[in-house]
C-alpha positions as CSV (number, residue, x, y, z in Angstrom):
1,X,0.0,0.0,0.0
2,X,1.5,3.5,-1.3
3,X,0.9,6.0,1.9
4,X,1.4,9.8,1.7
5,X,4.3,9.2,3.7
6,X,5.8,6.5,1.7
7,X,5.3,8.9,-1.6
8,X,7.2,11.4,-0.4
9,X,10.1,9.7,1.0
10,X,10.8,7.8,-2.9
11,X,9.4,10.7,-5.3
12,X,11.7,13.4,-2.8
13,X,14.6,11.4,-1.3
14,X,14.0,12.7,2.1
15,X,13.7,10.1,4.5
16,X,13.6,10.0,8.6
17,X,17.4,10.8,9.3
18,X,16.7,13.9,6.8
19,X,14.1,14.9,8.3
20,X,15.8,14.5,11.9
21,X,18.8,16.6,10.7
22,X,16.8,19.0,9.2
23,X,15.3,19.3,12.6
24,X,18.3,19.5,14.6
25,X,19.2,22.5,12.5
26,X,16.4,24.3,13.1
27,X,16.5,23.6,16.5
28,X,19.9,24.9,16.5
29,X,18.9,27.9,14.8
30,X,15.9,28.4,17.5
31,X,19.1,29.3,20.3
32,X,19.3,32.6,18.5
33,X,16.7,33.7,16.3
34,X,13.4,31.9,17.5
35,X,11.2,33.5,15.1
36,X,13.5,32.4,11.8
37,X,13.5,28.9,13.5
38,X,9.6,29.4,13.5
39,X,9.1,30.0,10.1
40,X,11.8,27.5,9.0
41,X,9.7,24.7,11.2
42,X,6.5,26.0,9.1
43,X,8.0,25.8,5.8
44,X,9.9,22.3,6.3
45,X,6.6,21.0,7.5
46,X,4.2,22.4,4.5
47,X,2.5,20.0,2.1
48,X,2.6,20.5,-1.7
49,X,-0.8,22.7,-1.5
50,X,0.9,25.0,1.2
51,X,4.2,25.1,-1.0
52,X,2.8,26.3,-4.0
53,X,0.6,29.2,-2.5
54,X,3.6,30.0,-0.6
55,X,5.7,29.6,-3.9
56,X,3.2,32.5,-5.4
57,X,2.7,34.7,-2.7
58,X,6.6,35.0,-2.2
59,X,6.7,35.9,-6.1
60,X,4.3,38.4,-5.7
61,X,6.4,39.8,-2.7
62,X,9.7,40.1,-4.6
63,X,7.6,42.0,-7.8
64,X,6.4,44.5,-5.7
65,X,9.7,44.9,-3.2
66,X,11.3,45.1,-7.3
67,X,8.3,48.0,-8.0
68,X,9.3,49.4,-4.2
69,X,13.1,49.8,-5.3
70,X,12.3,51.8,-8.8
71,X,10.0,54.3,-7.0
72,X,12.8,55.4,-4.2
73,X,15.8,54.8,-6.7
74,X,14.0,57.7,-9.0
């Protein structure tokens, strides 16, 4: 039986010891800057849906810091 988790571990290459270290860095992180570590913890634990609005919404972001950067450079 093919589970969400199994999917993700063969399509990806992530697995648990990934996922651990991945954790143990953002932990590490955490000591000094909580609120990256935060935001670090949200994005490392998005699903695909979550990722691809986020994907967008960061696009949209850098366009208008771009736009932001003409106006006070003229």
């Amino acid at each position: 039986m093919v589970t969400k988790d199994s999917c993700y571990e063969t399509e990806f290459g992530e697995d648990k010891v990934t996922d651990q270290m991945v954790q143990e860095k953002i932990n590490e992180i955490r000591t000094k800057y909580a609120s990256l570590a935060g935001v670090l913890e949200r994005i490392h634990n998005m699903d695909l849906k979550e990722t691809t609005i986020g994907l967008f919404g960061i696009d949209a972001i850098e366009s208008l810091l771009k736009l932001r950067a003409l106006i006070l450079a003229s």
